[in-house]
C-alpha positions, 0 to 999 in steps of 0.5 A: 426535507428529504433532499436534504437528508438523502446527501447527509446519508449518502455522505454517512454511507461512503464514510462507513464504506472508507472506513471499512475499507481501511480496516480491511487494509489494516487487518489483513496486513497484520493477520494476512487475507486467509486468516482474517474474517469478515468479523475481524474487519467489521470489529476493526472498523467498529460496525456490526457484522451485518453492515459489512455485507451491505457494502461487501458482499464476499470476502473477495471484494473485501481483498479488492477493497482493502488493495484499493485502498493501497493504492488510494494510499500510494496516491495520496503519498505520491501527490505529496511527493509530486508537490517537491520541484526536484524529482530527486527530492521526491525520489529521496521522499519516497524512501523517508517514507517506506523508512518511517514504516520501519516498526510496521514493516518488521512487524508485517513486511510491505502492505502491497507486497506481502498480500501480493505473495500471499494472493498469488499462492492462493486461487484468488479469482485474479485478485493476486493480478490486481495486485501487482496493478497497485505495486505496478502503480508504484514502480510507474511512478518511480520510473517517471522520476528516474524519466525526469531525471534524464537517466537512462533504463529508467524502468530498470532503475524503478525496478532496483528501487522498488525492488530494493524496498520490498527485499529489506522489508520482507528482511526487517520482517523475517529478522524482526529489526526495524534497523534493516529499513534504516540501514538500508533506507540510508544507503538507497539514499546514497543510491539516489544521489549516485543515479541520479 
């Protein structure tokens, strides 16, 4: 009988730690890593504060966690996107994608990069270097399609595209204006079809 119970334990806890590490993601996205607190993010993810330091004993790897899952997130992104044939297409899905966060990207700028910036102003114990390893997973990606594409400097290519991103998110979030990432979306895509 205690075999039994141990998985469905085990399976409550890895649900629980999931669960905190997406609300660390979300929360230090709209309030940045400085501001939030550890209650912030164990109100978020709706567990007492006390469970929190059972899964995480500092606030640091609460900041580990929450780029972790950014990068679970470009995972699960990219795996669909690796589903299309056509290496454009998926390029071109990519750029739906950051467009369809376009009232959250003016709101708080790109997820990765915003923390990215605000870790690397601050003494973070490396944890600004993780995460440029999530935006680097990114760019790795995309370079892989510009690759496939048999198109020359493909990791100069990924830098322009990426780069394009995070220079109109931070714009849709200094200007307030969703339509930035719309407009800009639009004309990457005409980018896209002209590279590529």
């Amino acid at each position: 009988m205690t075999d039994l119970k141990e998985p469905a334990r085990v399976r409550t806890a890895s649900a629980k730690r999931r669960r905190l590490m997406r609300a660390a993601a979300e929360v230090m996205h709209r309030q940045g890593a400085e501001r939030t607190t550890i209650a912030d993010i164990a109100r978020a993810a709706e567990v007492p504060v006390g469970n929190v330091y059972y899964y995480f004993k500092t606030k640091d790897e609460l900041v580990a966690a929450a780029l972790s899952e950014h990068a679970r997130q470009l995972d699960l992104l990219t795996g669909d996107l690796d589903r299309l044939s056509d290496p454009r297409e998926r390029l071109k899905g990519l750029i739906a994608a950051w467009v369809s966060q376009r009232d959250l990207a003016a709101r708080y700028g790109c997820p990765t990069g915003t923390l990215a910036v605000e870790l690397d102003k601050g003494d973070e114990g490396g944890l600004d270097v993780e995460a440029g390893k999530v935006i680097r997973l990114l760019l790795t990606w995309v370079e892989r399609q510009f690759r496939e594409l048999g198109r020359p400097d493909p990791d100069g290519l990924a830098v322009t595209l990426v780069g394009a991103y995070q220079g109109m998110s931070l714009l849709a979030n200094a200007l307030r204006d969703p339509g930035i990432m719309e407009r800009e979306g639009a004309r990457l895509l005409t980018w896209i079809d002209q590279v590529a």
